[in-house]
N, C-alpha and C positions, 0 to 999 in steps of 0.2 A: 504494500500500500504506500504509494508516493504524498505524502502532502506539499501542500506550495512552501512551507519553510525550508523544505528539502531541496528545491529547486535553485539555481544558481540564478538572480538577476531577474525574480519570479515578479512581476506585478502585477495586485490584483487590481478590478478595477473599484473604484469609489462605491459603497452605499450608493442607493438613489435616495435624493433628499426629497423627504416629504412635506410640504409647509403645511404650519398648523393656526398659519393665520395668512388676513387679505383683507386691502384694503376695497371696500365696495363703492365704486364711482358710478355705476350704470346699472340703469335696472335692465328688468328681465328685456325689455325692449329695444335695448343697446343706448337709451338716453341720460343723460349726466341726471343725476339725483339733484330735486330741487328743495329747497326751507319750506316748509309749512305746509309739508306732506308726510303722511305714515307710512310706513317699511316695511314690511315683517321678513324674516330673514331665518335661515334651516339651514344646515348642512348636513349630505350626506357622505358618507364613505363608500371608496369603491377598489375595488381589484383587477385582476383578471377575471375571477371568477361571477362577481358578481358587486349588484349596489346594494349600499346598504337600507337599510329602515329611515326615517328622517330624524334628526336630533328637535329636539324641542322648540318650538318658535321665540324668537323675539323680537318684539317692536317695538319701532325706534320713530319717535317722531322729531325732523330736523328741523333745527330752530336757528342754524346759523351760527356764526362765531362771534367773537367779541372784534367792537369796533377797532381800529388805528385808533389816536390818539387826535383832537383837536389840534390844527398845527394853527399858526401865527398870532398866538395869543396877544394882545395888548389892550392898552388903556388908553383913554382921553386923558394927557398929562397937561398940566397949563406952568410954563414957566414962561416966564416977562409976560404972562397973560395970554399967550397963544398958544393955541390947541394942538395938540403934534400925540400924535402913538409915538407908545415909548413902554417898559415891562417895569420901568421903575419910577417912580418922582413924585408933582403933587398933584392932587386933581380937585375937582369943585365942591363946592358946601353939600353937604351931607350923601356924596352920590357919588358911585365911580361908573365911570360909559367904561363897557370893554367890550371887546368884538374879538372874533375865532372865524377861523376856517374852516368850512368840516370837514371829516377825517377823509384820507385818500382813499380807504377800503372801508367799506361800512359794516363789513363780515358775511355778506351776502343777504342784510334785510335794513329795508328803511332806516334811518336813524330816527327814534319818535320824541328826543328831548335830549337835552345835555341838563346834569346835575352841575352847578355851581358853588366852589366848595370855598371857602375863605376862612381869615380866622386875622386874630386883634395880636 
C-alpha cells in the first residue's frame, strides 16, 4: 500500500473551499435590493448527490445606512458689524444663523431632519 507521504515531490491538491457566508445584492430577479422592502432569505445545502431540506427563514426589512456627515458647517459671524461665515467668533443678540450642507451620501433614504446639538 503506497500513500502520498511515501511519494517523492507528491502534491496533493487543495481542499475545495466551501463558503459559509455571502453577501446578498440581488434578488431572486437579478435586481439590486432596494430600503423599505422585506427579504426573506433560506439556505440550502447541496452535493453531488443531492439538495438539501431549507434552513429556517429570515426576514430582513432594509432600512438603509447611516447618513455622511453634514459638511460646510458655519455661522453668521459679525465683526466690525459685517456678516461673513466663519466656524468661530461673534454673532447677534440672543441668536446664532448657521447653515450646512447636506450630506454627500444620504445612506440610501431621504434625509427627514438634522438634530442640532450645542452646549454653553
Amino acid at each position: 500500500k503506497t500513500r502520498a507521504t511515501d511519494l517523492p515531490d507528491c502534491h496533493l491538491p487543495p481542499p475545495p473551499v466551501v463558503l459559509t457566508s455571502f453577501l446578498v445584492k440581488l434578488d431572486a430577479q437579478g435586481h439590486l435590493l432596494m430600503n423599505n422592502y422585506k427579504y426573506h432569505l433560506r439556505v440550502r445545502a447541496y452535493n453531488n448527490y443531492q439538495l438539501s431540506a431549507p434552513s429556517g427563514n429570515v426576514t430582513l426589512f432594509l432600512i438603509g445606512r447611516i447618513p455622511y456627515p453634514v459638511q460646510g458647517l458655519n455661522a453668521t459671524c459679525y465683526e466690525s458689524r459685517e456678516g461673513t461665515d466663519c466656524t468661530a467668533g461673534f454673532s447677534g443678540d440672543t441668536r446664532i444663523p448657521i447653515a450646512w450642507k447636506p450630506p454627500s451620501d444620504d445612506g440610501g433614504m431621504d434625509v427627514t431632519g438634522y438634530l442640532v446639538e450645542y452646549s454653553i
